[in-house]
C-alpha positions in Angstrom: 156.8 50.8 29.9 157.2 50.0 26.0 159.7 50.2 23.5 159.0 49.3 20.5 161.8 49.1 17.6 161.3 48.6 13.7 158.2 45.7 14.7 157.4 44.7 11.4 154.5 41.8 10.9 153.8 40.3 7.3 151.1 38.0 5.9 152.8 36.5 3.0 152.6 39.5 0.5 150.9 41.9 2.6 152.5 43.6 5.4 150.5 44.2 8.3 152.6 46.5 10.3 156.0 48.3 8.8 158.5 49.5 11.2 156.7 50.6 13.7 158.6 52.5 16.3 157.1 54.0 19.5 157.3 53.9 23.1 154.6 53.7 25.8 155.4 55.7 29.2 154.3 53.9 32.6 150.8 55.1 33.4 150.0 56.6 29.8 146.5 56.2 28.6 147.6 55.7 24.5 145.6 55.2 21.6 146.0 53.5 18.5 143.7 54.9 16.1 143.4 54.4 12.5 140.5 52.7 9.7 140.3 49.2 9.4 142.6 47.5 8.3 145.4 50.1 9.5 147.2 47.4 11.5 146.0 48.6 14.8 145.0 44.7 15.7 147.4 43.1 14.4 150.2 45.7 16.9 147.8 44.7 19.9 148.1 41.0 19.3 151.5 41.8 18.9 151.9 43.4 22.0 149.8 41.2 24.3 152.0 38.0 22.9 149.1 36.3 20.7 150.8 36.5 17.6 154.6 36.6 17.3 156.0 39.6 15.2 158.1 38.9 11.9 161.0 41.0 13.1 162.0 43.9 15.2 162.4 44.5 19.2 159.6 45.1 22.0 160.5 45.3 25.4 157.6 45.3 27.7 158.5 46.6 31.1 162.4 45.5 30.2 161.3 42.1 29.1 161.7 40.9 25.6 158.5 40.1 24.0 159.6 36.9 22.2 162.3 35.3 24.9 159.9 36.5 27.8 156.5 36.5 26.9 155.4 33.9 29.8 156.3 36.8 32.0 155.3 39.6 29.9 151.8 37.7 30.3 151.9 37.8 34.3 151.7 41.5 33.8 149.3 42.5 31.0 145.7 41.6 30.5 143.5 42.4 27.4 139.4 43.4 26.8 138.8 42.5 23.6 136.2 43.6 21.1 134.3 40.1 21.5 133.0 40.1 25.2 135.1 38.0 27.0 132.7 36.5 30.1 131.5 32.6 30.8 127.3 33.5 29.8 126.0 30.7 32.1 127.7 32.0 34.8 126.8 34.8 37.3 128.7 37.9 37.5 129.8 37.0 41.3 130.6 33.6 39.9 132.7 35.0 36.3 134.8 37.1 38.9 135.8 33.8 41.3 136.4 31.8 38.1 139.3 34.2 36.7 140.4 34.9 40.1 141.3 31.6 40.7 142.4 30.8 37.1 145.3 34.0 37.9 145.9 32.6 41.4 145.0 35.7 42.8 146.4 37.0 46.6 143.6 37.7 48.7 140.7 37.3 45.7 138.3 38.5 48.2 139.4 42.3 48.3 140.1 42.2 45.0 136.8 40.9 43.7 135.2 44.0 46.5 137.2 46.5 45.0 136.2 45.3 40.8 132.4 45.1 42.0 132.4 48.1 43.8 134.3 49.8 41.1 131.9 49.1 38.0 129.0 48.8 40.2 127.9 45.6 40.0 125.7 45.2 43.0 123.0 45.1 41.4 123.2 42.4 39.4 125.9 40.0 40.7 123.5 36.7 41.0 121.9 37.6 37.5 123.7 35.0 34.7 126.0 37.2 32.1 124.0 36.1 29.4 120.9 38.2 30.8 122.8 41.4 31.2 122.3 44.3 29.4 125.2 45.7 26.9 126.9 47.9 29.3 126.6 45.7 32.5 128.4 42.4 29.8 131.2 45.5 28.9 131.9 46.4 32.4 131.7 42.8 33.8 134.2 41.7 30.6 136.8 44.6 31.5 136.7 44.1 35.5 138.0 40.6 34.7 141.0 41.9 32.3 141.7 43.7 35.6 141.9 40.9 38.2 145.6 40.6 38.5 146.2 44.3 39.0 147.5 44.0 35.0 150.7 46.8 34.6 149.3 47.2 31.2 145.7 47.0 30.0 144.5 46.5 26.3 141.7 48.1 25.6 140.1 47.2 22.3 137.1 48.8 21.0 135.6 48.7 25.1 132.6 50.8 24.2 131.7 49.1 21.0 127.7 49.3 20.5 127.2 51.3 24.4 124.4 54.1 24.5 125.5 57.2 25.1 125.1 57.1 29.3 126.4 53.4 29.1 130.2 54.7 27.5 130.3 57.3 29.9 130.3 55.2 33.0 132.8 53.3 31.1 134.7 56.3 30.2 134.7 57.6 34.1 135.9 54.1 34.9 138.8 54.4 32.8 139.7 57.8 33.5 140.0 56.3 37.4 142.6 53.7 35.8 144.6 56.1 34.1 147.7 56.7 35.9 148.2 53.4 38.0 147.5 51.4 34.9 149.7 51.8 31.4 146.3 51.8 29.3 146.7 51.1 25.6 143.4 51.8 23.5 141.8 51.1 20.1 138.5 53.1 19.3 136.1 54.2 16.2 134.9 57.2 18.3 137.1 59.9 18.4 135.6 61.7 21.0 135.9 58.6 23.2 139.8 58.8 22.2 140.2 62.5 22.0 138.4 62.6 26.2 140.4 59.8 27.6 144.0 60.1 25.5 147.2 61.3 27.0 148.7 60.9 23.3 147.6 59.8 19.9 149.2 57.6 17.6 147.4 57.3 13.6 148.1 54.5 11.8 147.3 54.2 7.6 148.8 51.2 5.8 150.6 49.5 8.7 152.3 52.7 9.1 152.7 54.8 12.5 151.9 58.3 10.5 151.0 61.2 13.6 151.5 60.8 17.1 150.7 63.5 19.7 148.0 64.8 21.9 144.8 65.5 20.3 145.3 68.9 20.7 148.7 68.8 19.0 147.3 66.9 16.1 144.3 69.3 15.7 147.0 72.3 15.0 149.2 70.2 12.7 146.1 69.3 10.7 144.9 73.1 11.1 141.2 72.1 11.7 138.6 73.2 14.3 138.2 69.6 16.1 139.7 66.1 16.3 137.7 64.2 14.0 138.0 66.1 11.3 141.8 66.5 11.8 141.9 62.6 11.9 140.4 62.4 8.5 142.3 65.1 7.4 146.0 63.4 8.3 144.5 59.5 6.9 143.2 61.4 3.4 146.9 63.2 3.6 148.7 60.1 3.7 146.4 58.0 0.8 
């Protein structure tokens, strides 16, 4: 689903991203983990067509990322860290907005199938400014899906959840995984480490592991995944 060749990004003297070369298969739930400052961001915003790259090659389900990314846009759809919903708005209302704003085929069934998804029932007339952390997360990421996205960004989605509130969110996404090409950012390690088909660490605005978590626990020779992500970071400084 991606291909990604030497995709370099620079900030006048610093460079955000060096050669980074990977590929994405279709219906792969990946993460991108790595410290701040990694370049983890600045690859997503890549990715998802905000911000152009300095040089190299991404195709995105055989499009070019630079020549094609009006249609590389059609296709993808991104959560970001800052929740992404209209606050004076109800939830029922937030869902007809950015189905109309994508055009969307029968928004009816589709806006059925979101609320009955992330259970939102309960709280479809409330405004999103009243809703509770989880209930705003959930709402935020059932609009990035609204036009059936092939690929999802996922950044940070359980950032400041309780414990019961990421693992709805965390069933959710394991319901996505394998009819959506999922690429996720993440602090928690066990959120990454539950969810991820593969891995990829990046230090430095290098890509420096990649593998299943299980695969990087016996590379790093530790007993669990957080401590072999520390492990391969403290490695590389």
């Amino acid at each position: 689903m991606i291909k990604i060749n030497n995709l370099t990004k620079k900030y006048k003297d610093k460079l955000a991203v060096d050669n980074l070369n990977l590929e994405i298969k279709t219906g792969e739930l990946f993460s991108l983990l790595g410290t701040n400052g990694a370049g983890k961001t600045t690859t997503i915003k890549m990715l998802s067509t905000l911000i152009l790259p300095t040089s190299g090659e991404v195709e995105i389900n055989n499009l070019d990322l630079v020549k094609d990314s009006s249609k590389i846009k059609e296709i993808i759809n991104i959560s970001p860290q800052e929740i992404a919903v209209a606050s004076n708005l109800t939830v029922l209302e937030n869902l007809y907005l950015m189905a109309g704003k994508y055009q969307i085929p029968n928004k009816e069934d589709k806006i059925k199938e979101l609320i009955k998804l992330f259970k939102l029932e309960e709280v479809l007339k409330q405004k999103a400014k009243t809703l509770s952390g989880g209930y705003q997360r959930k709402l935020s990421i059932a609009i990035s899906l609204i036009n059936n996205p092939k690929i999802l960004f996922l950044d940070e989605p359980t950032l400041g959840l309780d414990v019961i509130s990421r693992h709805d969110l965390w069933k959710i996404i394991e319901l996505l995984k394998g009819k959506t090409t999922i690429i996720l950012t993440t602090h928690y390690m066990e959120e990454a480490e539950a969810l991820s088909d593969r891995i990829g660490i990046m230090n430095k605005g290098k890509l420096i592991e990649l593998g299943t978590s299980k695969e990087l626990i016996k590379k790093a020779k530790t007993k669990n995944f957080e401590d072999a992500f520390i492990k391969t970071i403290e490695e590389d400084n």
